[in-house]
BAKOLTI-425484 format. One line per 3 residues: number of its first residue (from 1); for each residue x, y, z of C-alpha. Coordinates in nm, 2 decimals, decimal comma, always signed. Each point is the difference from the previous one (the first is absolute). Layout:
N
NUM) X Y Z ~ ...
This chain:
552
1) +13,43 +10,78 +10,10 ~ -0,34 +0,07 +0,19 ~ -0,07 -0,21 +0,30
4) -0,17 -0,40 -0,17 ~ -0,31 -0,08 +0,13 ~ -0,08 -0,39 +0,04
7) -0,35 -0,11 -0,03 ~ -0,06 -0,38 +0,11 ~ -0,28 -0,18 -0,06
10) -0,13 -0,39 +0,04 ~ +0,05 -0,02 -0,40 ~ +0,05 +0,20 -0,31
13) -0,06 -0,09 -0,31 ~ +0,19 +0,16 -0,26 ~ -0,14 -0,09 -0,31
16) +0,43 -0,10 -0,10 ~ +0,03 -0,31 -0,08 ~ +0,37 -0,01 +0,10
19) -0,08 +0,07 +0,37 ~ -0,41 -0,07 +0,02 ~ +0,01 +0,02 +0,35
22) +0,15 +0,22 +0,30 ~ -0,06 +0,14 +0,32 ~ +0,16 +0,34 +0,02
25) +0,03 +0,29 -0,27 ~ +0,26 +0,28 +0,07 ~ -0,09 +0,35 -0,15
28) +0,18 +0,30 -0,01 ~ -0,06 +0,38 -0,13 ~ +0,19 +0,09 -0,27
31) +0,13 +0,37 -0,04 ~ -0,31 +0,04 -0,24 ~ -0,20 -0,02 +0,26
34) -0,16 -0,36 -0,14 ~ +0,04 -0,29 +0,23 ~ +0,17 -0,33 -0,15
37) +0,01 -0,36 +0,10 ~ +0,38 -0,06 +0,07 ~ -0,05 -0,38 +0,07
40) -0,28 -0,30 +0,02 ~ +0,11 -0,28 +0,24 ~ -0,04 -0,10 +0,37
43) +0,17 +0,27 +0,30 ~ +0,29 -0,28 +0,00 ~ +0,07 +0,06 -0,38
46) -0,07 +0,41 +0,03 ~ +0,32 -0,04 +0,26 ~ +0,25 +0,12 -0,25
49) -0,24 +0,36 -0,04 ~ +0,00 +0,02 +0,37 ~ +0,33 -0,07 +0,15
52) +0,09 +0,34 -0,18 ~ -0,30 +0,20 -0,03 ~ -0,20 +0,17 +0,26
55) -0,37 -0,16 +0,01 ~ -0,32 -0,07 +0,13 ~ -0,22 -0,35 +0,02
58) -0,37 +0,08 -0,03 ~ -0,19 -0,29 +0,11 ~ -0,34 +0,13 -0,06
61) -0,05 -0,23 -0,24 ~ +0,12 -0,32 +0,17 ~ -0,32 -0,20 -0,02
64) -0,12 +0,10 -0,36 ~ +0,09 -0,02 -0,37 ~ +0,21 +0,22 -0,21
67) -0,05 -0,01 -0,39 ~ +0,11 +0,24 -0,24 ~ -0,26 +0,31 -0,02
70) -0,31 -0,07 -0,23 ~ -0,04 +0,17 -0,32 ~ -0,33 +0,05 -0,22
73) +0,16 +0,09 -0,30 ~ -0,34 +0,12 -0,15 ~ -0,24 +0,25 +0,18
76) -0,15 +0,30 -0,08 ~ +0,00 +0,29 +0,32 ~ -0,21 +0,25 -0,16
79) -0,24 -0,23 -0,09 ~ -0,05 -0,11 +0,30 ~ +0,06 +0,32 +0,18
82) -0,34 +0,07 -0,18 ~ -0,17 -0,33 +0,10 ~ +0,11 -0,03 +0,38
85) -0,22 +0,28 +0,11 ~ -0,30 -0,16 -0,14 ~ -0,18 -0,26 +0,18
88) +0,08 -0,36 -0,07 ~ -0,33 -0,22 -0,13 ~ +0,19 -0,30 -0,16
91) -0,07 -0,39 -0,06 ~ +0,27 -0,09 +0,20 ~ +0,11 +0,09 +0,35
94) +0,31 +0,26 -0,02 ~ +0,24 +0,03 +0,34 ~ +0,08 +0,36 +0,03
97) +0,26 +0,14 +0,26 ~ -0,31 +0,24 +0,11 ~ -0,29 -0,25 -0,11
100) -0,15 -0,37 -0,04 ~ -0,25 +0,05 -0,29 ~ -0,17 -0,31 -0,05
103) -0,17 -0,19 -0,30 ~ -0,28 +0,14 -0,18 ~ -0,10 -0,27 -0,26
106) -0,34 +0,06 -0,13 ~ -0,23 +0,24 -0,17 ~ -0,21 +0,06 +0,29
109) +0,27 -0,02 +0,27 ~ +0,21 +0,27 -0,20 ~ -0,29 +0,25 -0,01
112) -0,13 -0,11 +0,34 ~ +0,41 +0,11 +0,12 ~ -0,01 +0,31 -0,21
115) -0,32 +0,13 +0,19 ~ +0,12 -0,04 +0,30 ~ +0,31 +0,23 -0,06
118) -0,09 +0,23 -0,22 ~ -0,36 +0,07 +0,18 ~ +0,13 +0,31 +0,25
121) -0,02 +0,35 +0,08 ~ +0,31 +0,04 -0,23 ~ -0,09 +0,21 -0,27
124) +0,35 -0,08 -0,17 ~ +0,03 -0,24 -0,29 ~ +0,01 -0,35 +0,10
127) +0,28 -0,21 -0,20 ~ +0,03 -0,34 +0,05 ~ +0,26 -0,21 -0,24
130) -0,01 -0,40 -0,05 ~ -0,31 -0,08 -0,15 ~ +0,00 -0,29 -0,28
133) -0,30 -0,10 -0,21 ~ +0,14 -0,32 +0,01 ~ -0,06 -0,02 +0,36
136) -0,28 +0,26 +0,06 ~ -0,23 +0,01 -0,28 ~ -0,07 +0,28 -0,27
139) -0,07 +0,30 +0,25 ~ -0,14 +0,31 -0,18 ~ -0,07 +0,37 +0,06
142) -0,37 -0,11 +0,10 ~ +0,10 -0,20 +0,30 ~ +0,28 +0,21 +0,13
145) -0,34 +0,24 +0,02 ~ -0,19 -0,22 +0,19 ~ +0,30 -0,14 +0,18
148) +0,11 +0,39 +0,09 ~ -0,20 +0,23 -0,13 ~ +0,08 +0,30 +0,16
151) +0,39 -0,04 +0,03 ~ +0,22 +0,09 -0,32 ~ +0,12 -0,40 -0,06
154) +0,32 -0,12 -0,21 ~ +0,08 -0,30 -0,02 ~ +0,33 -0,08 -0,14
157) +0,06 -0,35 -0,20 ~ +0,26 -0,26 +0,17 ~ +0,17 +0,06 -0,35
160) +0,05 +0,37 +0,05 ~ -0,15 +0,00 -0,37 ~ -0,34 +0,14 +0,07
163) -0,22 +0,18 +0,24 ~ -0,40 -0,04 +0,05 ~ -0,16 +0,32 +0,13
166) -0,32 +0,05 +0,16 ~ -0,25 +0,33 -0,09 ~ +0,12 +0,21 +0,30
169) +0,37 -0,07 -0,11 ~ -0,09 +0,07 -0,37 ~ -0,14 +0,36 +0,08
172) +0,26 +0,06 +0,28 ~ +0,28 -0,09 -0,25 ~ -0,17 +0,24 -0,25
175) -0,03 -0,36 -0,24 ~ -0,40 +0,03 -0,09 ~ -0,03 +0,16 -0,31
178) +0,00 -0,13 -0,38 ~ +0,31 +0,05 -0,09 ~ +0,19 -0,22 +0,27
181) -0,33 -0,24 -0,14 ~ +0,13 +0,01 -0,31 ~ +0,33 -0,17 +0,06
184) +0,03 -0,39 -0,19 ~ +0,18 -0,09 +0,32 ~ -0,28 +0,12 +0,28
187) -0,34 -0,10 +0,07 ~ -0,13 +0,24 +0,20 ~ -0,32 -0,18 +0,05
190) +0,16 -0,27 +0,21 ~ +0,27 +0,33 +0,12 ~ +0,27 -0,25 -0,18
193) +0,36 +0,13 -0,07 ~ +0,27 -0,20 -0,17 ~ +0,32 -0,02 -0,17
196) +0,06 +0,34 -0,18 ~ -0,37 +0,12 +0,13 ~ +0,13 -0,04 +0,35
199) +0,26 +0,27 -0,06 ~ -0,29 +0,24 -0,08 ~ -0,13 -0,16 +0,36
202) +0,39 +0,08 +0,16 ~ +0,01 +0,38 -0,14 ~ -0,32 +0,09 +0,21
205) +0,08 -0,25 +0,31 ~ +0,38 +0,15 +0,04 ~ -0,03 +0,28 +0,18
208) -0,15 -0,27 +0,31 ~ +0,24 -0,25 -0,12 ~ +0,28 +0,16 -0,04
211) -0,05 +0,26 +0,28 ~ +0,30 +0,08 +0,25 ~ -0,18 -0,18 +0,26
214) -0,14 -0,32 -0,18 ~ +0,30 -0,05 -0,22 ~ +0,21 +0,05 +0,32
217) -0,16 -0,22 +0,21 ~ +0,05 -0,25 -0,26 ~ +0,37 +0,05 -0,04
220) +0,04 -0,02 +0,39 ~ -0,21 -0,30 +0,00 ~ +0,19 -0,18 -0,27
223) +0,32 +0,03 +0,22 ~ -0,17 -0,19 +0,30 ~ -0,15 -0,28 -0,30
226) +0,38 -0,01 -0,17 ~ +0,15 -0,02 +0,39 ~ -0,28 -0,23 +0,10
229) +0,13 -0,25 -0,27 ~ +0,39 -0,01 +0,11 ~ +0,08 +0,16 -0,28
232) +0,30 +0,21 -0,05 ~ +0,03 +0,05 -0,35 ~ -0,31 +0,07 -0,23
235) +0,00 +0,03 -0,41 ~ -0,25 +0,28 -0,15 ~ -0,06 -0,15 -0,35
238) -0,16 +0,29 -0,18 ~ +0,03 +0,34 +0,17 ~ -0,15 +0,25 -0,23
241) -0,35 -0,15 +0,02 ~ -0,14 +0,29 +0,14 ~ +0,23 +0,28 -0,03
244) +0,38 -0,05 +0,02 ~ +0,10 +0,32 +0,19 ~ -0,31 -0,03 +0,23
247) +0,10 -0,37 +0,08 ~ +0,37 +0,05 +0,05 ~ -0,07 +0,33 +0,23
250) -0,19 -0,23 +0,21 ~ +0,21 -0,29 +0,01 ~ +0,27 +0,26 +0,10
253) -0,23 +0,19 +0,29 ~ -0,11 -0,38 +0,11 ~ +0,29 -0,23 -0,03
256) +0,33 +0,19 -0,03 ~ -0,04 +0,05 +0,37 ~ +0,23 -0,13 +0,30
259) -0,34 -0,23 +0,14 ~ -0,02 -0,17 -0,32 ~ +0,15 -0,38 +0,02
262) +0,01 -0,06 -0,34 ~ +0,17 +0,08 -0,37 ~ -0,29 +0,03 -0,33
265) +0,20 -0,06 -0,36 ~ -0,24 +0,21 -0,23 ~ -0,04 -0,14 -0,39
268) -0,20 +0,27 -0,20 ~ -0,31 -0,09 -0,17 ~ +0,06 +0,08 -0,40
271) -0,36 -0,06 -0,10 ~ -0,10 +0,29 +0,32 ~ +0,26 +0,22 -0,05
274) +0,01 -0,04 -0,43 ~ -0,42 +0,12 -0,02 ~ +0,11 +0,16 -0,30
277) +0,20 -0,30 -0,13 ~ +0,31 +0,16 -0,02 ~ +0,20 -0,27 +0,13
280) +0,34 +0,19 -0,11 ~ -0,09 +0,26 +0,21 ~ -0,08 -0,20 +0,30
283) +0,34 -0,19 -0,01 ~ +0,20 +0,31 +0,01 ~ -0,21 +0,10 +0,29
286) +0,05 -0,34 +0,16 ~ +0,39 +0,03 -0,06 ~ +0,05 +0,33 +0,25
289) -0,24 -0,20 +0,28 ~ +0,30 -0,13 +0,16 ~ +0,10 +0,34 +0,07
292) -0,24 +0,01 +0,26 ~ +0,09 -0,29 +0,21 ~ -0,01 +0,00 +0,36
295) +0,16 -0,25 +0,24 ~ -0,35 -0,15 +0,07 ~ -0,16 +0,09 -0,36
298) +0,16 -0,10 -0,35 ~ -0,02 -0,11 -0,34 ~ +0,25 -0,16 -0,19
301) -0,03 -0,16 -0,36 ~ -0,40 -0,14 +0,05 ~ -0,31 +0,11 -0,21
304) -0,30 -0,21 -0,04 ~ -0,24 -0,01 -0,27 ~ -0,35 -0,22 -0,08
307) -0,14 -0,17 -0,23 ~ -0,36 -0,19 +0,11 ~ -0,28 +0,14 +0,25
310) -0,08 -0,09 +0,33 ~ -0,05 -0,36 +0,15 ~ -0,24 +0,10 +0,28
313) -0,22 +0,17 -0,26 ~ +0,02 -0,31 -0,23 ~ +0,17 +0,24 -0,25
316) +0,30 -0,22 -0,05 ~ +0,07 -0,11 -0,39 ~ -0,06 -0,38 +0,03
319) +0,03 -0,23 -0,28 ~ -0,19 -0,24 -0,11 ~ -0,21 -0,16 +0,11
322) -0,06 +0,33 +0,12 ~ -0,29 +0,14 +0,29 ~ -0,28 -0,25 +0,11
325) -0,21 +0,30 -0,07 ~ +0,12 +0,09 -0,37 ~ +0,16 +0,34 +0,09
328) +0,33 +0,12 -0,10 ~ +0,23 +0,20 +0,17 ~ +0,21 +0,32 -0,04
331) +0,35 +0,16 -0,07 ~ +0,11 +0,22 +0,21 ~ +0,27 +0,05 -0,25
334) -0,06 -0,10 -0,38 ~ +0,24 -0,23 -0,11 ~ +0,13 +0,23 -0,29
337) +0,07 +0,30 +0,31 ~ +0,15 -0,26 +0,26 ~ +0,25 -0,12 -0,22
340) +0,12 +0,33 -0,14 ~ +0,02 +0,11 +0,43 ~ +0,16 -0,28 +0,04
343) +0,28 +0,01 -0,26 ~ +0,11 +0,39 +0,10 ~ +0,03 -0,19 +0,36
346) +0,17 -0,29 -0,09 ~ +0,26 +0,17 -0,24 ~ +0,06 +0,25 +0,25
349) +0,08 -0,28 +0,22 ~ -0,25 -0,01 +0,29 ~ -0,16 -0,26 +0,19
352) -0,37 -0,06 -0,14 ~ -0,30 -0,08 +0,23 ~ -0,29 -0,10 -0,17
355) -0,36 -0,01 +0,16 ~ -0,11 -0,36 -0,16 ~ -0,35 -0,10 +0,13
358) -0,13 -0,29 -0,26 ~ +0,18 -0,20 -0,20 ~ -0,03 +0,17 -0,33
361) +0,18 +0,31 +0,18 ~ +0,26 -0,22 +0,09 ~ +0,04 -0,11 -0,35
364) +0,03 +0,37 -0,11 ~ +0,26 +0,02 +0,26 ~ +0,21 -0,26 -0,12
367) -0,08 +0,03 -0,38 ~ +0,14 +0,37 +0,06 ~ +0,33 -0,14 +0,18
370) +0,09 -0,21 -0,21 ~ -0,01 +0,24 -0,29 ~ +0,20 +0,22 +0,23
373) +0,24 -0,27 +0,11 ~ +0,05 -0,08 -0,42 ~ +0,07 +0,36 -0,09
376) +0,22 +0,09 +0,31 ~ +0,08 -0,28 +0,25 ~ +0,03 +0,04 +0,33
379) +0,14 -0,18 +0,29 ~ -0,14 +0,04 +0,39 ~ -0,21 +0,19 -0,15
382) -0,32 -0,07 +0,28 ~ -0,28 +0,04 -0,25 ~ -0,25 -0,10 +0,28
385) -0,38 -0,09 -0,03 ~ -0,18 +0,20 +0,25 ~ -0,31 -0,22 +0,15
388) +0,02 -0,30 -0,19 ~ -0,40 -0,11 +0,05 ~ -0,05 -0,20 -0,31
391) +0,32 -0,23 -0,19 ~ +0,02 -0,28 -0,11 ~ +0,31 -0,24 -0,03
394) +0,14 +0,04 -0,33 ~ +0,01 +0,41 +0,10 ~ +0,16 -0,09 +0,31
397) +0,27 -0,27 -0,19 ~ +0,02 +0,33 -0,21 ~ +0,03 +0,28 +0,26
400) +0,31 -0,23 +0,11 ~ +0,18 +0,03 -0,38 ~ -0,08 +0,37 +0,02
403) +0,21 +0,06 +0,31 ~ -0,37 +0,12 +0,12 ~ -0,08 +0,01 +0,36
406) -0,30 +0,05 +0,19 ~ -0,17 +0,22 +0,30 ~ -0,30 -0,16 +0,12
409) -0,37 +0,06 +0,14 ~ -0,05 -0,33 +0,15 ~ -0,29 +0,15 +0,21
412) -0,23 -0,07 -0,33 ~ -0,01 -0,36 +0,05 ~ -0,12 +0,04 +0,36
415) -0,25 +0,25 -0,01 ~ -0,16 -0,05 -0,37 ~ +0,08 -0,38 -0,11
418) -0,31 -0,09 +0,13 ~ -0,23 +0,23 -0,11 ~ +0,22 +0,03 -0,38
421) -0,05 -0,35 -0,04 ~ -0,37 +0,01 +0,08 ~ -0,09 +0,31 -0,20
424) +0,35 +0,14 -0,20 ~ +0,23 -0,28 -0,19 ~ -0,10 -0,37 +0,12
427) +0,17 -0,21 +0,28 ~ +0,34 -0,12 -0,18 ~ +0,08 +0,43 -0,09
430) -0,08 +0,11 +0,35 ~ +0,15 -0,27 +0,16 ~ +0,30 +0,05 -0,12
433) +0,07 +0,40 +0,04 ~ +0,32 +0,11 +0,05 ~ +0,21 -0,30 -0,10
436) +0,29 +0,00 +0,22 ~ +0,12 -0,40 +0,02 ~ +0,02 +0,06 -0,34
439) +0,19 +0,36 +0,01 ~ +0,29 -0,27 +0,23 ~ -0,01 -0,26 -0,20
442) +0,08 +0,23 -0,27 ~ +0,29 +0,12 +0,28 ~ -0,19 +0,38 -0,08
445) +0,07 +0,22 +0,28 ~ -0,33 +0,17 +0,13 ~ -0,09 +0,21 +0,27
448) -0,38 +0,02 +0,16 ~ -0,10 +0,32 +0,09 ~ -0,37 +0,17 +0,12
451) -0,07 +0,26 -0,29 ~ -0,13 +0,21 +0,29 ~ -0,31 +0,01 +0,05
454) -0,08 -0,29 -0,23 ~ +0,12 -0,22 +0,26 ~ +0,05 +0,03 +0,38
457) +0,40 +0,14 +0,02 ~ +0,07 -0,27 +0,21 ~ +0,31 -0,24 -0,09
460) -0,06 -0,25 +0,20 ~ -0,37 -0,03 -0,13 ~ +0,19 -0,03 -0,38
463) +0,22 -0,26 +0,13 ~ -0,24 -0,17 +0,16 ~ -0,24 +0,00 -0,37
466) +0,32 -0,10 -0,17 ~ +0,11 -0,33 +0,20 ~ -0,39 -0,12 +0,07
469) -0,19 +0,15 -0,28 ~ -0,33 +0,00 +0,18 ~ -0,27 +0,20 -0,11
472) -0,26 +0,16 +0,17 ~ -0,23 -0,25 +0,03 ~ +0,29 -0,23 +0,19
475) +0,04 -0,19 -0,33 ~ +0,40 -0,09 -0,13 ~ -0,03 +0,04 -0,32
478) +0,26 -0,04 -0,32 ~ +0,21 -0,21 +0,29 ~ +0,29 -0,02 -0,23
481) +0,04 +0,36 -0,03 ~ +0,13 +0,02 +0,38 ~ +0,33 +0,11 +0,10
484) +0,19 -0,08 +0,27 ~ +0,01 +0,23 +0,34 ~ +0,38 +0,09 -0,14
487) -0,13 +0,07 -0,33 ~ -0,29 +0,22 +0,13 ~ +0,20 +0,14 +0,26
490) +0,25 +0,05 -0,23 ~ -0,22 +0,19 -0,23 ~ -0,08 +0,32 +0,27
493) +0,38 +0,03 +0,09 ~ +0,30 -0,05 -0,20 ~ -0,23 -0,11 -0,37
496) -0,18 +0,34 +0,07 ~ +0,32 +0,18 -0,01 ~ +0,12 -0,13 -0,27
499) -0,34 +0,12 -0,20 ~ +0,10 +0,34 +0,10 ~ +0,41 -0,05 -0,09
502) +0,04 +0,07 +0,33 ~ +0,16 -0,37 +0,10 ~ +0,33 +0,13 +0,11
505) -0,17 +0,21 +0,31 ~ -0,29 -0,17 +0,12 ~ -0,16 -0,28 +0,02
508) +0,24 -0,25 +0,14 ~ +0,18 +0,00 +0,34 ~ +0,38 -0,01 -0,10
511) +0,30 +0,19 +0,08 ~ +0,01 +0,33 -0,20 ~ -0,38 +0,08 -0,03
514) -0,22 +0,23 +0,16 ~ -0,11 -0,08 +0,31 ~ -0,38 -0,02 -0,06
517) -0,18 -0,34 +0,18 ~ -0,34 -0,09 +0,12 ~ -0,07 -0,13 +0,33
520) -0,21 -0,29 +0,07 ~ -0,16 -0,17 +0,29 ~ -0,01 -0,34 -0,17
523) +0,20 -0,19 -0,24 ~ -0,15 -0,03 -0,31 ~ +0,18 -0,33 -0,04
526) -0,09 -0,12 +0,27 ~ -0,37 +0,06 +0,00 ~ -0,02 -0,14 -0,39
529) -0,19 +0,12 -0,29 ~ -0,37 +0,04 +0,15 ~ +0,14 +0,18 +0,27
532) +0,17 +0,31 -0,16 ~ -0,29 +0,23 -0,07 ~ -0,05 +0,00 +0,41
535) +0,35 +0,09 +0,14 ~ +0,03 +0,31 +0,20 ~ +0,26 +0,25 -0,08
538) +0,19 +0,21 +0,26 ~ +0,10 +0,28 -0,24 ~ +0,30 +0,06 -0,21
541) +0,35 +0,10 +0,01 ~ +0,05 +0,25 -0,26 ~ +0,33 +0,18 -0,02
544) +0,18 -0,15 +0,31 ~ -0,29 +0,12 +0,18 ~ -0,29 -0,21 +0,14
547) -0,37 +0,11 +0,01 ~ -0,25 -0,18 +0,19 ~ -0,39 -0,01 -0,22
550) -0,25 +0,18 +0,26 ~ -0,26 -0,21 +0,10 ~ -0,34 +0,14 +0,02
């Protein structure tokens, strides 16, 4: 046996509740090179390991908290490896381990911002990611002109689901001409792109975006954000949605290094990786993935699928009483293709995530499951609802009888109840996003996670939403739809690893596990509810091995 190392600490909380509390964890490498917790206790109980082992006591960590390391079981790194190199513009203020970026709430503040950056000798395309008509206004081609008009201009919605170009970018881009015009999806007066117009937009804006250097910079800058957040384990739900070997040569160049102090689980994205809609052929692709598993990069049994559009575009399904406005949303997936997708998954027995935005998506989800469950049931079968914006009860009573569980964007209610019950779905709707007293009263496990870069990948900030659910404008709203600080801290350990299967390794401190943990400088049940968005974190211990987060 290798030499133990004992780390001490003024608590830890292990998320066990056999043995909630403790002082001391003793770790060991194993011959697999992966370090593992031998014991939880105090250094008198750890006496046994030591009286016949050699070891070490590490004290570092004497005045600060130990909890088991954080998991975001639902990001997306290429995504964001193409959005971190643009400049932030967003409603609300984001903390970035290399940036504040503040709030930039109205129309004339947002182009009065996007002036002031763009407007330099740079002869480069300007990108800039975050903005939300919601927040900001209608802003067309003809203001980007007079806002910038001698700068090729993108700007890139906070939904990812459509870009706004001014005329420089338009020529630059080669995106001027009748044909693009012609498109049902693009109106090139206003230099609008969206949904499957955008990927017209994307084919011509790749070679910036998806350059060496940009894309690079964005994968390097996605370890400090993931590292920054004390996490030690992340979930890539959907890689495909660019281009599958692309994404995993990155993820290979970028994270399967020695400096990287974190694990990614990677679910492919059926609906990306099927553009032909040959879902067969997809699954037998998906079964050899595991083949290229790394010790820091895997898949197991996980695919994810979707059925309704996107909530910060207000394309969710929603039923009735449906939009203030009148408008209807969109499938991403028809209901006639998601089920048949779904069926080759289920009877080939793998564990279904499902993008559900609005509650008529939900309803697809569990109308599907339970025409699943009736033709071939299914036990532990972790049929989970990815996002959860819009439920209501009796889905939620029904989820339960399902055996469904749940991965959650609680991030909505703080950044868009306000302005969705203003201007989307009415007060009682938006106020009560993302439904998790009733997910426990319903004893539904659920994790929370950031959908990266739809919300800040920031645990404690999730948590935080979860226990207080205060939106934006400092309002608590749907008050019986808050959790406890166990339940929400809970939900970014040891419910998160049960969303990915992965229970048994992570996301608990116990004897047996891996020894992954996040180090804070406060106890989060000490400083109460309120108080968990603003506690520092030291770093992480990932592997046996601690790593400190650089401070600018």
């Amino acid at each position: 046996m290798t030499d133990i190392t004992i780390f001490t600490a003024r608590a830890i909380h292990t998320m066990e509740p056999s043995l909630p509390h403790a002082t001391a964890i003793a770790v060991r490498q194993t011959d697999d090179g992966q370090a593992q917790i031998l014991e939880v206790g105090t250094l008198e109980s750890l006496q046994p390991w030591m009286r016949r082992h050699p070891h070490t006591i590490d004290e570092r960590f004497a005045d600060k908290v130990i909890m088991p390391g954080f998991i975001d079981p639902h990001l997306h790194p290429s995504m964001a490896a193409v959005i971190l190199p643009m400049q932030f513009i967003t409603a609300l203020a984001w903390d970035l381990p290399w940036e504040n970026v503040p709030a930039t709430k109205s129309h004339e503040a947002y182009l009065e911002r996007l002036a002031d950056l763009a407007n330099t000798d740079s002869e480069e395309a300007f990108f800039t990611w975050g903005y939300h008509r919601n927040w900001h206004g209608d802003i067309t081609r003809k203001q980007l002109d007079e806002a910038c008009p001698e700068r090729p201009v993108v700007v890139w919605h906070r939904s990812f689901h459509e870009v706004i170009l001014n005329s420089a970018a338009l020529e630059h881009f080669g995106l001027n001409n009748n044909e693009v015009g012609a498109h049902p999806q693009i109106k090139l007066e206003d230099g609008l792109f969206y949904e499957n117009g955008l990927r017209l937009a994307i084919n011509a804006l790749n070679p910036v975006i998806m350059s060496p250097e940009k894309f690079g910079l964005g994968m390097q800058r996605l370890k400090q954000v993931a590292h920054f957040g004390g996490h030690t384990l992340l979930g890539d739900m959907g890689i495909g949605i660019f281009n599958f070997e692309m994404e995993w040569q990155a993820a290979l160049g970028f994270f399967n290094t020695d400096d990287t102090p974190f694990r990614v689980h990677y679910t492919p994205n059926m609906l990306a990786l099927a553009h032909d809609g040959d879902y067969a052929r997809v699954e037998a692709e998906m079964a050899a993935y595991p083949d290229l598993n790394t010790d820091k990069l895997f898949f197991t049994d996980h695919a994810k699928l979707f059925t309704d559009g996107a909530f910060f575009s207000q394309l969710m399904m929603v039923g009735q009483p449906g939009y203030l406005d009148g408008h209807e949303g969109e499938w991403m997936m028809v209901p006639e293709r998601f089920e048949e997708a779904a069926r080759l998954l289920w009877l080939k027995g793998y564990k279904v995530h499902v993008h559900c935005t609005g509650d008529m998506g939900l309803e697809l989800a569990l109308d599907t499951l339970e025409k699943l469950q009736d033709e071939k049931p299914r036990f532990n079968h972790r049929f989970t609802i990815e996002h959860f914006g819009l439920s209501t009860p009796e889905q939620v009573h029904r989820m339960a009888s399902l055996g469904a569980i749940a991965s959650v964007n609680v991030y909505y209610l703080h950044e868009l109840s306000e302005i969705y019950a203003r201007d989307a779905i009415g007060e009682e709707r938006a106020y009560s996003m993302a439904r998790l007293g009733t997910l426990k009263r319903n004893c539904i496990p659920f994790a929370l996670h950031s959908d990266y870069t739809m919300a800040p990948a920031l645990p404690l900030n999730s948590a935080w939403v979860a226990a207080t659910r205060e939106n934006e404008a400092g309002k608590i709203v749907g008050e019986g739809e808050c959790v406890p600080i166990y339940d929400a801290l809970k939900a970014i350990t040891l419910d998160a690893a049960y969303v990915l299967g992965l229970e048994n390794e992570v996301g608990s401190l116990r004897a047996g596990k891996r020894a992954d943990f996040t180090v804070l400088e406060q106890d989060p049940f000490e400083v109460g509810a309120q108080g968990l968005r603003d506690i520092p974190i030291w770093g992480t211990v990932f592997n046996g091995v601690p790593h400190p987060i650089e401070k600018p």
